[in-house]
Structure formats: C-alpha cells, structure tokens
C-alpha positions in Angstrom: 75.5 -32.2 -97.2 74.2 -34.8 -99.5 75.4 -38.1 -100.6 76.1 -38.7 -104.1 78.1 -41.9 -104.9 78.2 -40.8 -108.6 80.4 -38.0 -107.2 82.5 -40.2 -104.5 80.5 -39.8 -101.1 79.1 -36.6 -99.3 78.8 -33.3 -101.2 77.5 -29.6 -100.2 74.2 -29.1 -102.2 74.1 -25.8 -104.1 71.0 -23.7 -105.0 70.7 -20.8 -107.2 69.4 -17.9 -105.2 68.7 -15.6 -108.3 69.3 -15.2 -111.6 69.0 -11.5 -113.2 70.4 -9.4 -116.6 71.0 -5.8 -116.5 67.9 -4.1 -115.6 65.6 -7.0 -115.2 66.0 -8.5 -111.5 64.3 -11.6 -112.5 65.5 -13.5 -115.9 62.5 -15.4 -115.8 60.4 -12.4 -117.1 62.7 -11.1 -119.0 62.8 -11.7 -122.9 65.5 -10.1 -125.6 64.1 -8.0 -128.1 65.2 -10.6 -130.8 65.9 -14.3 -129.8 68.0 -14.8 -132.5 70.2 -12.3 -132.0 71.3 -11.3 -128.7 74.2 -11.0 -126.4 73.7 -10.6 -122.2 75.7 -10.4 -119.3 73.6 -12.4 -116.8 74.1 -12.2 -112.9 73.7 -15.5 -110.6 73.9 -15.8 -106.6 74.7 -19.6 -106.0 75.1 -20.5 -102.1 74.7 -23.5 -100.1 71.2 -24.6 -99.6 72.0 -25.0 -95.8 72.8 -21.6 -95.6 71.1 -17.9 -96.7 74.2 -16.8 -98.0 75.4 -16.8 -101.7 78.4 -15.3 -103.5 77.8 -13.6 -107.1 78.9 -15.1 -110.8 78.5 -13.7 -114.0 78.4 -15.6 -117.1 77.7 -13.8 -120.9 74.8 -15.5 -123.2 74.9 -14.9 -126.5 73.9 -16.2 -129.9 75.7 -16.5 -132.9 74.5 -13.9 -134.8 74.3 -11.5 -131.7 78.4 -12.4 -131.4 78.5 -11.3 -135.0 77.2 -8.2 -133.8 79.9 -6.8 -131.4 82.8 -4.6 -131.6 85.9 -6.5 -131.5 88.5 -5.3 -129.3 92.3 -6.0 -131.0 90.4 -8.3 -133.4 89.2 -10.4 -129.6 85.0 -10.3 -130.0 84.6 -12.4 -126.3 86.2 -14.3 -123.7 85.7 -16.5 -121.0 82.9 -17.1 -119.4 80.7 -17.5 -122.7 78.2 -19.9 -123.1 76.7 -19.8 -126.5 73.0 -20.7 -127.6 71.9 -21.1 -130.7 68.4 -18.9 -129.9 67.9 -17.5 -126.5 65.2 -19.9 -124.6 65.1 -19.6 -120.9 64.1 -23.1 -120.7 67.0 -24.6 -122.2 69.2 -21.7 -120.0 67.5 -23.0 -116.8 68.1 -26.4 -117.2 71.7 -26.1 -118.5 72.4 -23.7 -115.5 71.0 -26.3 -112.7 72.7 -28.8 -114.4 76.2 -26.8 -114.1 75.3 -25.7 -110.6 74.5 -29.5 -109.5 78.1 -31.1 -110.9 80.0 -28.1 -109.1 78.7 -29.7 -105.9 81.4 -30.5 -103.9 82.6 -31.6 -100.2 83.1 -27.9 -99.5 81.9 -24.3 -100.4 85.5 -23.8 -101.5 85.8 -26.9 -103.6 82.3 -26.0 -105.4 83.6 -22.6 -106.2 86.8 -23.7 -107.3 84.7 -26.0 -110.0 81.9 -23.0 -110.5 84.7 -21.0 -112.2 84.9 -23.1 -115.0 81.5 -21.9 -115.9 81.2 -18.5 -114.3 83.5 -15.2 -113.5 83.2 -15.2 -108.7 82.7 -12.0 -107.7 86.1 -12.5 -105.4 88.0 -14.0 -108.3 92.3 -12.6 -107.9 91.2 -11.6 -104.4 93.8 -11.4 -101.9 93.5 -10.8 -98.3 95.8 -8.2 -97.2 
C-alpha cells in the first residue's frame, strides 16, 4: 500500500507486468509496418506490485487513418476500449499507459479494477460465479 494524499490516504500500487500485441510478446520491440496507419489490439497484465499475480486487459490502438481503414460492422467501425493516437510511438503509449495504470490505484485490487475498466476490456469482465 502506498500513501497518496492527492488520492485521499492509502492506495494499492499497481505495476504493469507485460505489455504485448498479437504475435510480438514484448511491445517494446515491436514496430507497425506504417506508423501512420495502423490499428492493434494490445494485451496488458496489471497486478499489485506486492504480489506476482496480475489479471489480463486489452485495449485497441489505432490511428486515424488506420480507423479509416476497417470494415465497418452495421455502419459501427470500433468500440470501447479505443484509445486513439495520432502516429503510433511507443513512448507516448508507455507514458499514457503508466499514467492510466497509476490513477486506477486504489484502496483495493477490486476498487483498481473497477476504475481500470474505464480504460481497458478485464479478462473476467460479465463473470459470474456459479
């Protein structure tokens, strides 16, 4: 736990475990064929940093252009989660996604997922134990 009286007192620190596109385990050497124009699913495992553990979130990059470029599905072209950039730079993707991660702290793993879903699709998202 970590105090942060921005946030209103103590607050579970989170930590992003990995971050990875289809194919590529490791965004940081990964790089679209065409900056400009792209669209990606990428893959993040965000856990407490007390812990080994982390649960998966997806999020979709795109750029404008690279929006322009998909099918549409009953006139629909994408949905939530969607964060667009205006060229694809890891840099500017790693800072925004730390800085995401860091305000979805929270006084429990529960809380900070609850705010994480804002951003990202959770793996467990609609599920219900039986």
């Amino acid at each position: 736990m970590v105090r942060h009286p921005e946030k209103g007192g103590l607050h579970l620190k989170l930590v992003i475990r990995s971050v990875s596109v289809w194919g590529h385990p490791n965004i940081r050497t990964w790089e679209p064929s065409d900056p400009g124009v792209m669209t990606e699913v990428v893959h993040l495992d965000i856990g407490p940093k007390s812990g080994k553990g982390a649960d998966a979130f997806t999020l979709r990059i795109a750029t404008p252009a690279g929006l322009s470029s998909l099918n549409s599905k009953d006139g629909i072209v994408a949905t939530r989660p969607l964060l667009v950039m205006s060229r694809y730079d890891f840099g500017d993707l790693w800072r925004w996604l730390e800085k995401i991660v860091s305000e979805c702290e929270a006084e429990s793993w529960p809380a900070s997922v609850q705010r994480l879903q804002r951003y990202f699709d959770w793996e467990f998202e609609g599920y219900r134990e039986i």
